[in-house]
LUMNUMAR-637297 format. One record per atom (N, C-alpha, C): x, y, z. Coordinates in steps of 0.001 Angstrom, whole numbers, padded with zeros to 6 digits, always signed. Each point is the difference from the previous one (the first is absolute). Example, Ala and Ser with C-alpha at 12.3 -4.5 7.8 and 13.67 -1.06 7.14 Angstrom:
<sites>
+013190-005690+007800
-000890+001190+000000
+000900+001200+000000
-000350+001050-000720
+000820+001190+000060
-000770+001090+000730
</sites>
This chain:
<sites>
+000839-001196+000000
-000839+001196+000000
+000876+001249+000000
-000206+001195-000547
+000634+001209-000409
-000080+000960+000897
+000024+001063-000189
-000228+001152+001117
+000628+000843-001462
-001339+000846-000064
-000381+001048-000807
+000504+001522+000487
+001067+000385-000813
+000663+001511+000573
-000094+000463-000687
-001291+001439+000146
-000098+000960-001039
+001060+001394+000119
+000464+000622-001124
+000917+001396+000612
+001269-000728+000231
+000078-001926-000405
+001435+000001+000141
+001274+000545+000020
+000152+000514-001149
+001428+000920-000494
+000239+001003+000655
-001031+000780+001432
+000072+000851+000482
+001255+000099+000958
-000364+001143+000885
+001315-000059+001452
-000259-000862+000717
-001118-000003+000431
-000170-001140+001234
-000401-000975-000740
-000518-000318-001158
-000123-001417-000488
+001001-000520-000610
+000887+000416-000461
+001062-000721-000379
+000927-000451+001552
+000154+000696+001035
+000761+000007+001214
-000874-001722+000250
-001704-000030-000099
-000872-000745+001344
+000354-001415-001237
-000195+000595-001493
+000715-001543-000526
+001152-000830-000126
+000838+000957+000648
+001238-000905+000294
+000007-000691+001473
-000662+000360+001092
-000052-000512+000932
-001073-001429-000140
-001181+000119-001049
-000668-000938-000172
+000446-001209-000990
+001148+000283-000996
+000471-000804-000796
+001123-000650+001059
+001199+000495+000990
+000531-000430+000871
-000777-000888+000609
-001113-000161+000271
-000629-000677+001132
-000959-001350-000712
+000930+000089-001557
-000948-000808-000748
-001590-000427-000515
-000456+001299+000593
-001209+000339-001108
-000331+000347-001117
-000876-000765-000732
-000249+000182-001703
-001108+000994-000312
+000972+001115-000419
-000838+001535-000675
-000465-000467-001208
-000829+001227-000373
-000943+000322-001062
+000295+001956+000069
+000691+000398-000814
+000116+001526-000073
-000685+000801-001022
-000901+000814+000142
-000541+000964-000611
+000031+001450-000052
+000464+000950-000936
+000602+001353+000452
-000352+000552-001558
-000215+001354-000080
-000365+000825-001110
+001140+001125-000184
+000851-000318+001000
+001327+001012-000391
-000473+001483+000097
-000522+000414+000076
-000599+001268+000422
+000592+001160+001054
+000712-000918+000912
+001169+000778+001020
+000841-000880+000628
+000510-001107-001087
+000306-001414+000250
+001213+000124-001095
+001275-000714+000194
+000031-000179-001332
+000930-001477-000097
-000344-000841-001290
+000331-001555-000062
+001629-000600+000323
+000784+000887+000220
+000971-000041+000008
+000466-000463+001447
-000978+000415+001260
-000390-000458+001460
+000407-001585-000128
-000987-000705-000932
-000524-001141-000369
+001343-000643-000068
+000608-000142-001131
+001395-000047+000169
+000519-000391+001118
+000657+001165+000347
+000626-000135+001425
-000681-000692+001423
-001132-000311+000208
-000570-000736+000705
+000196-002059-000507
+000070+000246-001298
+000898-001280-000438
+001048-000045+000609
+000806+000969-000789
+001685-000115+000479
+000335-000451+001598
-000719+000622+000721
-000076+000008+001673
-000102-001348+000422
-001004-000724-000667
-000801-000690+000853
+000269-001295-000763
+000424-000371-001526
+000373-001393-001062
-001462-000105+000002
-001367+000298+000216
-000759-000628-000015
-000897+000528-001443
-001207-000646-000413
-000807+000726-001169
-001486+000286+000716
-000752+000715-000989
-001870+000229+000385
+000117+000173-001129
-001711-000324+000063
-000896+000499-001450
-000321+001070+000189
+000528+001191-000831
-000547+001187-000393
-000672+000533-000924
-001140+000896+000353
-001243+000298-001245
+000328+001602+000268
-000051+000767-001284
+000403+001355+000210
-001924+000309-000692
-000486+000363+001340
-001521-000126+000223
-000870+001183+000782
-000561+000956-000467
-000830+001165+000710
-001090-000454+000630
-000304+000029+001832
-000476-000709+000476
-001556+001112-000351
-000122+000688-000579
-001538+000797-000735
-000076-000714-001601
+000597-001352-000218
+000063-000604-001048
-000526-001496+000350
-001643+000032+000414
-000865-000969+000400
+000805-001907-000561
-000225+000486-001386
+000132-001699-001029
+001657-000225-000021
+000801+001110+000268
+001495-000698+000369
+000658-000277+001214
-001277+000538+001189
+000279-000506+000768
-000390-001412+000943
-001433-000168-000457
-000341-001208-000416
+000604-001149-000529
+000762+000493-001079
+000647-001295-000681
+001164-000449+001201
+000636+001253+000210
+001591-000447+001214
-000778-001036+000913
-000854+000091+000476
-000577-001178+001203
-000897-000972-001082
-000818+000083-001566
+000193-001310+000024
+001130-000672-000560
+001172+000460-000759
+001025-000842-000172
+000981-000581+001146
-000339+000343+001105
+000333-000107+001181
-000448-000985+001352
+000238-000159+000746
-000264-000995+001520
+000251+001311+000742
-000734+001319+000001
+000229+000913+001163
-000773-000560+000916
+000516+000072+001525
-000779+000286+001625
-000193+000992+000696
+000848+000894-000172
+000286+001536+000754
+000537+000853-000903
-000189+001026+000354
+000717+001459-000097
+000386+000719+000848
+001500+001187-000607
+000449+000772+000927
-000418+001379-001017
-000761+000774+000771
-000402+001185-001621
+000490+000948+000421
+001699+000547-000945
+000199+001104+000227
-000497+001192-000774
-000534-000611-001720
+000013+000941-001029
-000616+001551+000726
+000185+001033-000473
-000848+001017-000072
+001344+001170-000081
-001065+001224+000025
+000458+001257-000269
+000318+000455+001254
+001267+000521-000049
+000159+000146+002030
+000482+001592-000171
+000262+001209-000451
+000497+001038-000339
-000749+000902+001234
-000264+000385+001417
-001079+000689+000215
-000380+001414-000528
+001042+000824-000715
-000046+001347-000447
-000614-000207-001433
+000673-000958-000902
-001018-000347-001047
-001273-000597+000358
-000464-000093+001134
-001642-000591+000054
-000639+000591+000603
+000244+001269+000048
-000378+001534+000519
-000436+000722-001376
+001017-000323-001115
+000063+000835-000746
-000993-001154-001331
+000151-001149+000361
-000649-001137-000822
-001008-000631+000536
-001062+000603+001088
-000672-000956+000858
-000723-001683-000723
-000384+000716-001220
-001333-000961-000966
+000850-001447-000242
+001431+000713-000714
+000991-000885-000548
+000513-001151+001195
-000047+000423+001228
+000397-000535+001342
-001070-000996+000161
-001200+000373+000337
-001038-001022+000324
-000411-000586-001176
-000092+000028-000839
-000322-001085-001315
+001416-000995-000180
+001265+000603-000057
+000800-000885-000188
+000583-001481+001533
-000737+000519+001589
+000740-000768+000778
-001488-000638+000677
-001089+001221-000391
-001271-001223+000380
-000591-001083-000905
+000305+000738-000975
-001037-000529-001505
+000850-002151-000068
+001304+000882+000459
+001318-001103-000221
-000618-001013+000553
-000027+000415+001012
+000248-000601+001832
-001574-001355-000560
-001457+000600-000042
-001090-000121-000350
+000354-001390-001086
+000657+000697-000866
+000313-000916-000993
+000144-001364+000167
+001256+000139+000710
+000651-000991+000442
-000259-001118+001397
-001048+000780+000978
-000796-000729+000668
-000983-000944-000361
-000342+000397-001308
-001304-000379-000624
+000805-001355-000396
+000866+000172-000739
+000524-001371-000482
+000643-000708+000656
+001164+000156+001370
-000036-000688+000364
-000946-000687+001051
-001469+000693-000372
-001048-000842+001181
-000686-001095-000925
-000215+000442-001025
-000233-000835-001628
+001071-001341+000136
+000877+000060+000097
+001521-001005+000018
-000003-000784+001223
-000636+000673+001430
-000401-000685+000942
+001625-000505+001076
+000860+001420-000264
+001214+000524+000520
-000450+001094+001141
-000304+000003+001106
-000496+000815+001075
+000770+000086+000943
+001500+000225-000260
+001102+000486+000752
+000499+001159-000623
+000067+001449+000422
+000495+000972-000010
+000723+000881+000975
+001417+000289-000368
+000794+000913+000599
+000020+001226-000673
-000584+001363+000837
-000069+000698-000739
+000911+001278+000811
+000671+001136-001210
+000967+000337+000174
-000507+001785+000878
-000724+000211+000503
-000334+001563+000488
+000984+000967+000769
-000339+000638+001244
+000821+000845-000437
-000204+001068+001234
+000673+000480+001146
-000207+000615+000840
-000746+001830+000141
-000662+000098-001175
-000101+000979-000905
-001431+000194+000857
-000474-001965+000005
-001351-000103+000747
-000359+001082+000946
+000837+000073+001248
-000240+000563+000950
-000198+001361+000120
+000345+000771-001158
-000319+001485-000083
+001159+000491+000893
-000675+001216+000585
+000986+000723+000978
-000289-000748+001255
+000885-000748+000626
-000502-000670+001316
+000077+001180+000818
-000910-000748+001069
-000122+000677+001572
+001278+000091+001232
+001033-001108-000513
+000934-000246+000601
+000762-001433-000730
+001065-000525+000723
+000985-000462-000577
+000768-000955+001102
+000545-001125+000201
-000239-000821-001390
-001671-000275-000383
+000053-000683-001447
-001105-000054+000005
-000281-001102-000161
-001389-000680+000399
-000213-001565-000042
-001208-000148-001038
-000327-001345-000343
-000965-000020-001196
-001335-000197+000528
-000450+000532+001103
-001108+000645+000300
-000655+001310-000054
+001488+000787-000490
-000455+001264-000116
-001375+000204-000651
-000210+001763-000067
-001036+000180-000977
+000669+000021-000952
-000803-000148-001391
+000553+000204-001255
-000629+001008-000636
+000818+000594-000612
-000100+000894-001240
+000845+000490-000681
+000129+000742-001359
+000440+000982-001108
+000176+001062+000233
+001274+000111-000598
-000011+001738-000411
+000696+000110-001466
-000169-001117-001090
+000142+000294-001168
-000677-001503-001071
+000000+000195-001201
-001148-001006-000454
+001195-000917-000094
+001103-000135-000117
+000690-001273+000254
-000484-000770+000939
+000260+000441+001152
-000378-000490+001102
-001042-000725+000270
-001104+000776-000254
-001776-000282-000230
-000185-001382-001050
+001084+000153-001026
+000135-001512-000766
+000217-000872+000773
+000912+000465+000464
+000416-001897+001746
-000737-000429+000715
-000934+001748+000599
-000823-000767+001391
-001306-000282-000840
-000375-000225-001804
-001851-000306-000275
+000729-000761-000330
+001259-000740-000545
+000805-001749-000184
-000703-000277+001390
+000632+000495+000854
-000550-001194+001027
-000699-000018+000850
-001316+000940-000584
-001326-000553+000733
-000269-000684-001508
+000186+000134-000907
-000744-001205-000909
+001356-001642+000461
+000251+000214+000139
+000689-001668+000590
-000891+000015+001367
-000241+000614+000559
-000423-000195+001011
-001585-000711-000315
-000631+000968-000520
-001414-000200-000808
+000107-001360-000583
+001150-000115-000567
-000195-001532-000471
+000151-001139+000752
+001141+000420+001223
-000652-001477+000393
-000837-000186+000933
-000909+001231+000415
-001468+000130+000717
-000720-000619-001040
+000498-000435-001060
-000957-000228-001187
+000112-001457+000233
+001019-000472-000173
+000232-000972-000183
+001297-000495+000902
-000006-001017+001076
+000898+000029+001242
+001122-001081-000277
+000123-000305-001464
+001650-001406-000229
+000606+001265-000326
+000094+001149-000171
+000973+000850-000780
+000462+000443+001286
+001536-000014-000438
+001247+000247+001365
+000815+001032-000441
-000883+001067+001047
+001018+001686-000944
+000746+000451+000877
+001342+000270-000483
+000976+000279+001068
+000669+001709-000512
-000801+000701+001064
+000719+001565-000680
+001122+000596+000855
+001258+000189-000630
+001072+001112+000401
-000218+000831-000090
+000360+000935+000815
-000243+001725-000009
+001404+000352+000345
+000922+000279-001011
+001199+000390-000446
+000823+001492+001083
+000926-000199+000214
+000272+001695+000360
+000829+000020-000852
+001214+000573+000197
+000853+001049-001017
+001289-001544-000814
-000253-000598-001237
+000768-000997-000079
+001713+000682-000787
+000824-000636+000756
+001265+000642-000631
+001256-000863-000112
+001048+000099-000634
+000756-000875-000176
-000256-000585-001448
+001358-001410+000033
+000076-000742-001446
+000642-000905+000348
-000565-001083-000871
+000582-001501-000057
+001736+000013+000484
+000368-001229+000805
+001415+000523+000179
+001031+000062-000812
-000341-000845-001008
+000524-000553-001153
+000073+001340-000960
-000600+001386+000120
+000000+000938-000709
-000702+000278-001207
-000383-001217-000760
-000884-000764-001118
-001028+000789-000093
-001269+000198+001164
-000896+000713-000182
-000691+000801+001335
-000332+001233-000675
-000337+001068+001224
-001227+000398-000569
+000219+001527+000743
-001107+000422-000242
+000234+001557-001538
-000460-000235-001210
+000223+000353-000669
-001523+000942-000816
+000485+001431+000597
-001250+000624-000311
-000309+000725-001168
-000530-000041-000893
-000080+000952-001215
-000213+002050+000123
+001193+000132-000249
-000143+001246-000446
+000431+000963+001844
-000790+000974+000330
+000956+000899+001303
-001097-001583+001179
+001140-000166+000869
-000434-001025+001071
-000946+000735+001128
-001202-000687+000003
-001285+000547+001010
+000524-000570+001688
+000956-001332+000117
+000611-000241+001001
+001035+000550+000902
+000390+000408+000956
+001294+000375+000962
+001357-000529-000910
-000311-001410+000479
+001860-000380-000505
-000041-000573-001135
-000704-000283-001021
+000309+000618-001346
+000968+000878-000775
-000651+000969+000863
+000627+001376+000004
+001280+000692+000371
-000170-000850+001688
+000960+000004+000437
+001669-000783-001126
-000330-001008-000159
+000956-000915-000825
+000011+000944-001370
-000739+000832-000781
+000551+000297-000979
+000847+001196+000042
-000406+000994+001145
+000847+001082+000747
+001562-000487+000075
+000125-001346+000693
+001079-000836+000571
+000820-000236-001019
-000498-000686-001471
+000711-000161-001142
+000040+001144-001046
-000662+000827-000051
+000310+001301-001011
-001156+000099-000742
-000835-000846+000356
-000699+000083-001025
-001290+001353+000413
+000081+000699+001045
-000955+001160+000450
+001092+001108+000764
-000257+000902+000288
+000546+001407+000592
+000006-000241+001543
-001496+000193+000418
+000084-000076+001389
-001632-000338+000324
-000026-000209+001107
-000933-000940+000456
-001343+001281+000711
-000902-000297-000421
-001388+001084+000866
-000330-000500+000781
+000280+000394+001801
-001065+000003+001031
-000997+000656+000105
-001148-000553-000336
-001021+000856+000178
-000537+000346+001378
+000344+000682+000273
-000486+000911+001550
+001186-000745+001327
+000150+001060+001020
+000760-000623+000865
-000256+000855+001288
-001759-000086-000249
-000643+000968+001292
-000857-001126+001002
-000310-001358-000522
-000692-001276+000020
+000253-000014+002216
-000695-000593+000226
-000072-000536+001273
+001082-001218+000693
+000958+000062-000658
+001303-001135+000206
+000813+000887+000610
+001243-001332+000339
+000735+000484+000434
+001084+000696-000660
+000123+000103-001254
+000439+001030-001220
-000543+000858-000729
-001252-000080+000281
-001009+000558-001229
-000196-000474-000703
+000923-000990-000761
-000562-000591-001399
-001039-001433+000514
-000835-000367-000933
-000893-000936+000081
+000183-001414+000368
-000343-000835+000843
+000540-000960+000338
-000627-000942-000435
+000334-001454-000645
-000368-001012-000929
+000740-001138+001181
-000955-001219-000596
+000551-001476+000271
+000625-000136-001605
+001002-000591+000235
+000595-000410-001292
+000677-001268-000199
-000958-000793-000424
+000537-001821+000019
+000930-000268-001509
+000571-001009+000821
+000967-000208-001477
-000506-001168-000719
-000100+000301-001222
-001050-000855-000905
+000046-001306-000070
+000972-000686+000222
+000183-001286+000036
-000237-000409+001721
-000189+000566+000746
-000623-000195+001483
-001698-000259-000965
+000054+000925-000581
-002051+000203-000552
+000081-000854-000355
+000802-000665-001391
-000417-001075-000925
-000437-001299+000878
+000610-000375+001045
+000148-001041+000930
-001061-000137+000865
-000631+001738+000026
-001236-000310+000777
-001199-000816-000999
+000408-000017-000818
-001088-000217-001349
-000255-001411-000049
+001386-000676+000153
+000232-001474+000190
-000756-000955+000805
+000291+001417+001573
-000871-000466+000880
-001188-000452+000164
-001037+001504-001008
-001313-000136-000059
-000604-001046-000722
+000842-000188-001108
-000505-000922-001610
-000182-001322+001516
+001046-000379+000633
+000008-001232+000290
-001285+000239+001206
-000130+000910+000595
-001316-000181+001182
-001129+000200-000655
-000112+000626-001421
-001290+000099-000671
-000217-001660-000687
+000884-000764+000284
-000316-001547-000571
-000459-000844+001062
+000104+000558+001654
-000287-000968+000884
-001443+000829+000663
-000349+001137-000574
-001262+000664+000861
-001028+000450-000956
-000735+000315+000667
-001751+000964-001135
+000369+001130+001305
-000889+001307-000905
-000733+001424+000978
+000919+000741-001050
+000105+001232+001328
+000782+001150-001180
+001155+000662+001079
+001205-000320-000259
+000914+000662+001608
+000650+001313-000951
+000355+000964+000905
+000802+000968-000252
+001542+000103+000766
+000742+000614-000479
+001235+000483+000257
+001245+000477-000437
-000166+000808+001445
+001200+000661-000840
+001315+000070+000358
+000645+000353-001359
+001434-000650-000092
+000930+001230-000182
+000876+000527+001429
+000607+000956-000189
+001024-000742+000943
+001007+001074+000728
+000790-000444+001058
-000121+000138+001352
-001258+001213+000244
-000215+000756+001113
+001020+000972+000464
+000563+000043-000802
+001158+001505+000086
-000484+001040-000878
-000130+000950+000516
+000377+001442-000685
+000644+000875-000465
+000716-000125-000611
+001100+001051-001013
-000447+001199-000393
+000975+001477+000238
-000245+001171-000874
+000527+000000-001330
-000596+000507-000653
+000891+000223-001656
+001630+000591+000421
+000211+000906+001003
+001402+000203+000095
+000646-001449+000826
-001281-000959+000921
+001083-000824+000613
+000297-001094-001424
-000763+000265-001279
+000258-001176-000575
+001446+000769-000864
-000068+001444-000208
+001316+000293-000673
+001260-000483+000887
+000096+000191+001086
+001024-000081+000826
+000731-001659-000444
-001532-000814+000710
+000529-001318-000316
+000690-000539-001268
-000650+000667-001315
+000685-000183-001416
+001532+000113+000104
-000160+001477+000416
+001043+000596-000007
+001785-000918+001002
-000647-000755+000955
+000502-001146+001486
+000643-000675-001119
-001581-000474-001096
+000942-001954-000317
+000225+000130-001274
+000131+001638-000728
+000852-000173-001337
+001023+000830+000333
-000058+001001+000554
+001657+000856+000086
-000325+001226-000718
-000989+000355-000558
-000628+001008-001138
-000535+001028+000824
+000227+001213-000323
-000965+000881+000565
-001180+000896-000715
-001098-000147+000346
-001386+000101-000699
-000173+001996-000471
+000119+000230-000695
-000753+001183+000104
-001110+000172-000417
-000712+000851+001212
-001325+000095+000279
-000610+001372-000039
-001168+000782-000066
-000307+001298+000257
-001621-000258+000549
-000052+000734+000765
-001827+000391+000557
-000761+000340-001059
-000676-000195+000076
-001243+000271-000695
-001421+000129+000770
-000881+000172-000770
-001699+000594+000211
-000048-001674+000650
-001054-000202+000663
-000753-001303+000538
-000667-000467-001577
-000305-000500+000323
-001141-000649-001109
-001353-000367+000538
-001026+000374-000717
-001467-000132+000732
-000095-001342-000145
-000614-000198+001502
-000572-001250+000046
+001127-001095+001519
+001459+000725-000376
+001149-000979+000747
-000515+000278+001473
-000183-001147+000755
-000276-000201+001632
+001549+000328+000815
-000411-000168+001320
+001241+000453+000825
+000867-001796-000459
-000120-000602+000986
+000185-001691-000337
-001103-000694-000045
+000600-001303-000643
-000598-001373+000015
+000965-001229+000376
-000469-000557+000622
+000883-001311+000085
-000872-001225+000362
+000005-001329+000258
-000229-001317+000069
-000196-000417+001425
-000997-000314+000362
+000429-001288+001010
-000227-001206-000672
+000972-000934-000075
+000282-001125-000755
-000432-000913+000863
-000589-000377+001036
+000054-000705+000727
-001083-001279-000164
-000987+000578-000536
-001260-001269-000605
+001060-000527-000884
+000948+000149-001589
+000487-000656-000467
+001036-001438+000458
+000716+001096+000864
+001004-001131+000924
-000787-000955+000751
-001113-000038+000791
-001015-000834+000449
-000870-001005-001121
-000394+000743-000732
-000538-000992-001031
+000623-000913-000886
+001077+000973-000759
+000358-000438-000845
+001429-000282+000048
+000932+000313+001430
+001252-000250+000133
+000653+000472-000941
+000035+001552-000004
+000941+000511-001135
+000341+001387+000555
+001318+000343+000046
+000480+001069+000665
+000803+000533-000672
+000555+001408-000636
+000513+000609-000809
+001485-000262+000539
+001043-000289-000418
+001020-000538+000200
+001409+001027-000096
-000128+001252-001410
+000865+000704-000191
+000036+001002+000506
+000652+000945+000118
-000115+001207+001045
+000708+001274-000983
-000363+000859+000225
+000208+001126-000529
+000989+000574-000963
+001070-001058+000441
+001214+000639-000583
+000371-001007-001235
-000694-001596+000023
-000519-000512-000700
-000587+000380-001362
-000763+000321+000481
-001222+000578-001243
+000722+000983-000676
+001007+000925+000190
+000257+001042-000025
+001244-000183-001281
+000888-001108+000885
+001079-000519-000850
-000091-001268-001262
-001629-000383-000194
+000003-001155-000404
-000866+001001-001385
-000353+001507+000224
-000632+000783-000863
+001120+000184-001043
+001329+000853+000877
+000708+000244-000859
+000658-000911-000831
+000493-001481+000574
+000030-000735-000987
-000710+000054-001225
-000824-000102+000129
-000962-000291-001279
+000287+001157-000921
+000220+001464+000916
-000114+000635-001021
+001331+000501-000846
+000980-000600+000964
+001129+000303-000818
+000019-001164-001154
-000259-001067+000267
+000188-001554-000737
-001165+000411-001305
-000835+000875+000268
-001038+000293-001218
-000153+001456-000084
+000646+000979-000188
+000283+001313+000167
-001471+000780-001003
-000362-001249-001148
-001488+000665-000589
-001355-000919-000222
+000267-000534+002090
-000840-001025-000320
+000282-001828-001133
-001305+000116-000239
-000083-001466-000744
+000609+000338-001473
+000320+001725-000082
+000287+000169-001125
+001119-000256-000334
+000641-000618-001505
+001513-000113-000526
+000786+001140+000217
</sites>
């Protein structure tokens, strides 16, 4: 039996399929390249000696996605596909919810048709809106403050809806905080098209030449620096949580949540500093305006995960930090030649 990964070629899906091909599970990959690009694919070979079947497949493309599960023995899914940009889905709301619900919809439909009612689905700490306080646990209240976001938390009241609908379907949702870092192997990171909407992205192209200097936006924030404070997990800690879930969404039914951060809090200056610790580089940076919408912090209590699912973020700061710049010196334009 397979395990269906949509958004493969992505950051975190290429990271969560090498931990799942290591562990000797047989993929099924589907990706539209859209903010992906095939070259991931590749190097998740190279890494790992192993193969998958890949369909280069738009999950708003009903009859080709259909066919991937019937030429197939799928049981589960891990669904990362979608549009994750939050400033483009401000500026794109329509394009946002047709492309990650319409998807999402899509792809529920068939694999309930296929009679595959294991889902790991990929969301996103975005849920919680501006919390009331910190850490935060997955009881909070939920809400938005941009239509990205609002895409994650109507994903998962319709998983939810579904398996009030129907109770064999086993939905297992992550709610993501800040993912950072790269494979150690250097092979594959996180590779963003065009100016990077991420911290250390940014940070790493500052580091190699490839940018001037780095924008803090505001450094008036309620921390202990001013600048904004983030949980920031290192992606291959994430991919592993993924492992976790696929395998507890095969031994349970209902719908669990969690979330997967470190329970630490970082400022944007404590994350320059640290760059700055485990490459030897020094960042230049300048203040800037806030940006509407940025909260004081957010961070994780991880603690339902480690209880449930025995999975605890493993790398630490300086980690993530040094395993970025790898990547980005070893790929100075990305996946590009």
């Amino acid at each position: 039996m397979a395990i269906l990964i949509t958004g493969g070629a992505g950051y975190i899906g290429s990271h969560t399929m090498v931990e799942l091909l290591e562990a000797g599970r047989e993929l099924v990959v589907v990706d539209n390249f859209v903010n992906s690009k095939a070259e991931s694919l590749k190097r998740v070979k190279q890494i790992t000696g192993k193969d998958f079947k890949f369909y280069e497949v738009d999950l708003l493309d009903y009859d080709a996605l259909n066919k991937v599960f019937e030429e197939n023995d799928i049981d589960s899914c891990i669904h990362f596909a979608g549009l994750k940009a939050v400033g483009e889905s401000c500026s794109k709301p329509l394009l946002y919810y047709h492309n990650n619900i319409t998807g999402t919809l899509n792809l529920c439909d068939i694999m309930q048709k296929h009679g595959a009612k294991r889902i790991v689905f990929s969301s996103s700490a975005t849920v919680y809106g501006n919390p009331a306080s910190v850490p935060i646990t997955e009881d909070f209240p939920l809400s938005t403050t941009n239509p990205y976001g609002e895409t994650k938390l109507t994903i998962e009241r319709i998983l939810k809806d579904l398996h009030a609908a129907d109770n064999e379907w086993s939905v297992s949702i992550l709610r993501y905080f800040n993912p950072i870092g790269a494979h150690k192997s250097g092979l594959i990171g996180e590779d963003p098209q065009g100016i990077p909407n991420n911290l250390l992205p940014y940070i790493t192209q500052v580091a190699s030449g490839r940018r001037e200097c780095l924008s803090v936006f505001g450094n008036d924030y309620k921390t202990h620096d001013g600048t904004g404070v983030r949980d920031y997990i290192h992606v291959v800690d994430l991919a592993k949580a993924h492992l976790k879930a696929i395998e507890r969404a095969e031994t349970v039914t209902g719908v669990e949540h969690f979330n997967i951060g470190t329970g630490v809090g970082y400022s944007v200056l404590d994350i320059v500093k640290a760059y700055e610790k485990a490459t030897g580089i020094t960042i230049n940076y300048k203040i800037t305006a806030r940006r509407p919408g940025d909260i004081d912090e957010c961070y994780a209590n991880p603690t339902k995960a480690l209880n449930v699912l025995s999975w605890k973020a493993e790398n630490n700061i300086e980690d993530m930090c040094r395993d970025s710049y790898n990547w980005q010196i070893k790929n100075p334009n990305g996946y590009e030649a």
